[in-house]
N, C-alpha and C positions, 0 to 999 in steps of 0.2 A: 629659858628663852622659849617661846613660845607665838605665834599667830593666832588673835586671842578673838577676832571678829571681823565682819565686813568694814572696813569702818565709813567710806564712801565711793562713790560713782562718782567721774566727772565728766563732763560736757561739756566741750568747746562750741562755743554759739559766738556766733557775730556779732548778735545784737542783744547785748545784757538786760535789758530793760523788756524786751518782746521775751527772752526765754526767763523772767522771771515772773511775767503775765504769766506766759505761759503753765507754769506750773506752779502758780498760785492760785491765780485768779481761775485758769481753767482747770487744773487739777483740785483744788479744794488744799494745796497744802500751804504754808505758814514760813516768812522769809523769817529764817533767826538774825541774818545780815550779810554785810559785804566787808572784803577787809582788801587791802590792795597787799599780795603779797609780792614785794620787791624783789627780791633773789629772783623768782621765778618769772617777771615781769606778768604779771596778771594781775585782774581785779577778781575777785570770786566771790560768789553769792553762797550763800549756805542755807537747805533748806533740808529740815530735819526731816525724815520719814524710819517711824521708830527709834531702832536704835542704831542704825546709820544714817547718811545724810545723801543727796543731790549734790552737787557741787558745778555750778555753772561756772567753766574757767573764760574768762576774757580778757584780750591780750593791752596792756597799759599802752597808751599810743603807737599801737600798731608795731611794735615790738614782738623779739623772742621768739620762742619754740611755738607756744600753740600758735603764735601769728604764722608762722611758716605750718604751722600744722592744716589750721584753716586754709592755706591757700593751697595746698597739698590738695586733700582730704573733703574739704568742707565744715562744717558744723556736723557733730554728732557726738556719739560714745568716742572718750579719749580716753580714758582708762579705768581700773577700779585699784583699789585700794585697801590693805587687811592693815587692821591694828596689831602691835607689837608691844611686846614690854621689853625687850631688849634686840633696838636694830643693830649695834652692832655685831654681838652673836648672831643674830638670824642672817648677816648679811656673810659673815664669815664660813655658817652652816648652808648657805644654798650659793655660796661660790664654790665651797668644796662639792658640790652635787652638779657641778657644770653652768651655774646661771651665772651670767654677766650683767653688771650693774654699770650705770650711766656713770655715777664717780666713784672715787675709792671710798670715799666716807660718807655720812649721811650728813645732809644739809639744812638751811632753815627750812620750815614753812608755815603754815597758817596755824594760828594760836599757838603759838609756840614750841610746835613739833619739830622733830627730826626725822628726814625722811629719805626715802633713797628709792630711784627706781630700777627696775630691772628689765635692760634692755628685750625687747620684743622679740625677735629672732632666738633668745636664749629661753622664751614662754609661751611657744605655740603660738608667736604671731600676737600675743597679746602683754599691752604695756601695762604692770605691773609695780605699782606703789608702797612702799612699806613705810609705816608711820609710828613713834612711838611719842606719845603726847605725854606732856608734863604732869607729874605727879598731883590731881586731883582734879583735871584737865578732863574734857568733853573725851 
């Protein structure tokens, strides 16, 4: 078990369409696409930079977490995200070291990962992603 890379940033923005100008059209980078992922009520854009990605999160009709996030916070950085090859040992390994995770177990999420976060207050104030992607998976 292991945390094997950055895997991505995300960013809660309001207006998916302006922040995917946004860093395409004015940063120079390249939409790989959008998937609407359900569980988490978002739509997300995906846009590769190396070998991690941008991840614009926006909230499916004004639903969920990052819709409360946004009205919280605003648009901005929402969290970051390490690759795994095995979430549930790592999630098992850094409960035993005092971090607190959102559920007990890891959940769906986009391209068919498993994922889990790790409550804020338990990482320095910072919301913390663990993903472990399907065997020949991005």
């Amino acid at each position: 078990m292991a945390i094997l890379q950055l895997d991505h940033i995300a960013i809660a923005v309001d207006d998916l369409p302006e922040g995917i100008r946004r860093f395409c059209e004015d940063m120079g980078l390249a939409l790989e696409g959008t998937e609407d992922v359900v569980p988490a009520q978002t739509t997300t854009a995906f846009i590769p930079v190396g070998e991690t990605r941008i991840e614009l999160i926006h909230p499916i009709d004004g639903q969920g977490p990052v819709q409360k996030y946004l009205e919280k916070r605003g648009p901005g950085l929402h969290h970051i995200c390490f690759r795994t090859d095995d979430i549930v040992g790592d999630m098992e390994r850094l409960t035993a070291k005092g971090y607190r995770f959102l559920t007990d177990g890891p959940t769906p999420g986009a391209h068919g990962t498993k994922t889990a976060f790790i409550h804020p207050k338990s990482a320095g104030g910072v919301l913390i992603e663990l993903a472990e992607h399907p065997q020949g998976g991005h």
